[in-house]
N, C-alpha and C positions, 0 to 999 in steps of 0.2 A: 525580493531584495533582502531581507531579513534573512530568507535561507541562505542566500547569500554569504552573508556575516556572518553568522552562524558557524557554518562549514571553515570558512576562514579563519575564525576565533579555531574552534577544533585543532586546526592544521597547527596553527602557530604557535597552542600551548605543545602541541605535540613534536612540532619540531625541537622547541625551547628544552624539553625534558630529554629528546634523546639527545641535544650537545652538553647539554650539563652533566648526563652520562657519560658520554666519552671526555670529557675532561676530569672529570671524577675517580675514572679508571687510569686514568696516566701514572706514574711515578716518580709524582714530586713532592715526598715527603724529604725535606731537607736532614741533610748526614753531615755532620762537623769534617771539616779534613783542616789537616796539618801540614805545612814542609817548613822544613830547616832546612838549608843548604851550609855544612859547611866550604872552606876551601877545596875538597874531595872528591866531594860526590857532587854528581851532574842530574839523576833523572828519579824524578820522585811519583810517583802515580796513589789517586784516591783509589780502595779499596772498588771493584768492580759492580755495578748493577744493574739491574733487568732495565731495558730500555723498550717502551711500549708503544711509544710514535715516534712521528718525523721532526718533532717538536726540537727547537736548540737547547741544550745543556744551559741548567741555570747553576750561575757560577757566583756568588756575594766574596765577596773581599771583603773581614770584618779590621782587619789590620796587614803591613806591608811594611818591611825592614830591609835597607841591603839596596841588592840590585833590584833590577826588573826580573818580574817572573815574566817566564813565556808560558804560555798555557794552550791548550788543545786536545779537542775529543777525539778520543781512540774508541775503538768496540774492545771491549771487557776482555779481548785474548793478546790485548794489546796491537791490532793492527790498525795501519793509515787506511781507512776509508779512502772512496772517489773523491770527497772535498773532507777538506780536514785543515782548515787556515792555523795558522799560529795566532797567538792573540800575547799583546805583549803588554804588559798590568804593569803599573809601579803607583797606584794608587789605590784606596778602598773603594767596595764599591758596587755595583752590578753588572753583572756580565752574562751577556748572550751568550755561548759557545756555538758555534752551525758548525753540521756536518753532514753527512751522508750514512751515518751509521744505521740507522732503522732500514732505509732505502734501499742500500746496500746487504739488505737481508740479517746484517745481525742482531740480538734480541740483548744485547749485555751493552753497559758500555761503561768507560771511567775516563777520567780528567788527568793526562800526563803534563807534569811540571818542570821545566828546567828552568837553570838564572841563564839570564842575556851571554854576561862575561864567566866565560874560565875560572878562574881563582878569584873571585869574588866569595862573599855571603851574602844568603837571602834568608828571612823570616817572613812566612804568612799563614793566614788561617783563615777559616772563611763556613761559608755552608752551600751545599752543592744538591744536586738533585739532575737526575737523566732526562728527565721528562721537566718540561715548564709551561706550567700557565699563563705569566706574567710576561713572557718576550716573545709571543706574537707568532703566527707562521711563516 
């Protein structure tokens, strides 16, 4: 029985250490992004990044002015993935983004911004990451 336990303890630090690894290797080290919309201009995108799992886009809203952002993951060459929702913010805050992008075999991705309305303005700012720990699979 002891050998038992033994082997079990074994298994379980060892499982413990290879998910700590592969969450470890993700890429979610948080990158500032910015949009202004004024009257104008319609489509604003975060600078692109290596996306390493299937994980959703972690999105924080640190402030929000204006209209509603719509917000949504693209892969890094700018195309709509198999699932790609809109997600529509008009407050600070945390944000899932899901997609299909890793799935979908691309290795890049980035975060496209538009306002809700037409001739509106919007102000936001926030910190983003392709890969997330914190919103679950």
């Amino acid at each position: 029985m002891k050998k038992i336990k033994n082997l079990f303890s074994i298994f379980m630090i060892t499982f413990l250490f290879l998910m700590m690894g592969t969450s470890l290797a993700a890429n979610t080290g948080d990158t500032s992004w910015s949009f202004n919309f004024g009257r104008t201009n319609f489509n604003l995108y975060t600078p692109s990044r290596e996306k390493q799992d299937a994980s959703p886009i972690y999105f924080y809203v640190n402030n929000i002015s204006g209209d509603t952002l719509k917000a949504r993951a693209l892969a890094g060459n700018k195309q709509v993935t198999s699932y790609a929702p809109v997600y529509y913010i008009n407050k600070g805050g945390k944000y899932c983004i899901s997609s299909n992008i890793h799935e979908d075999g691309y290795r890049t991705a980035l975060v496209h911004g538009s306002k809700y309305s037409t001739f509106s303005t919007l102000s936001a700012s926030g910190l983003w990451s392709p890969d997330s720990w914190s919103c679950g699979w």
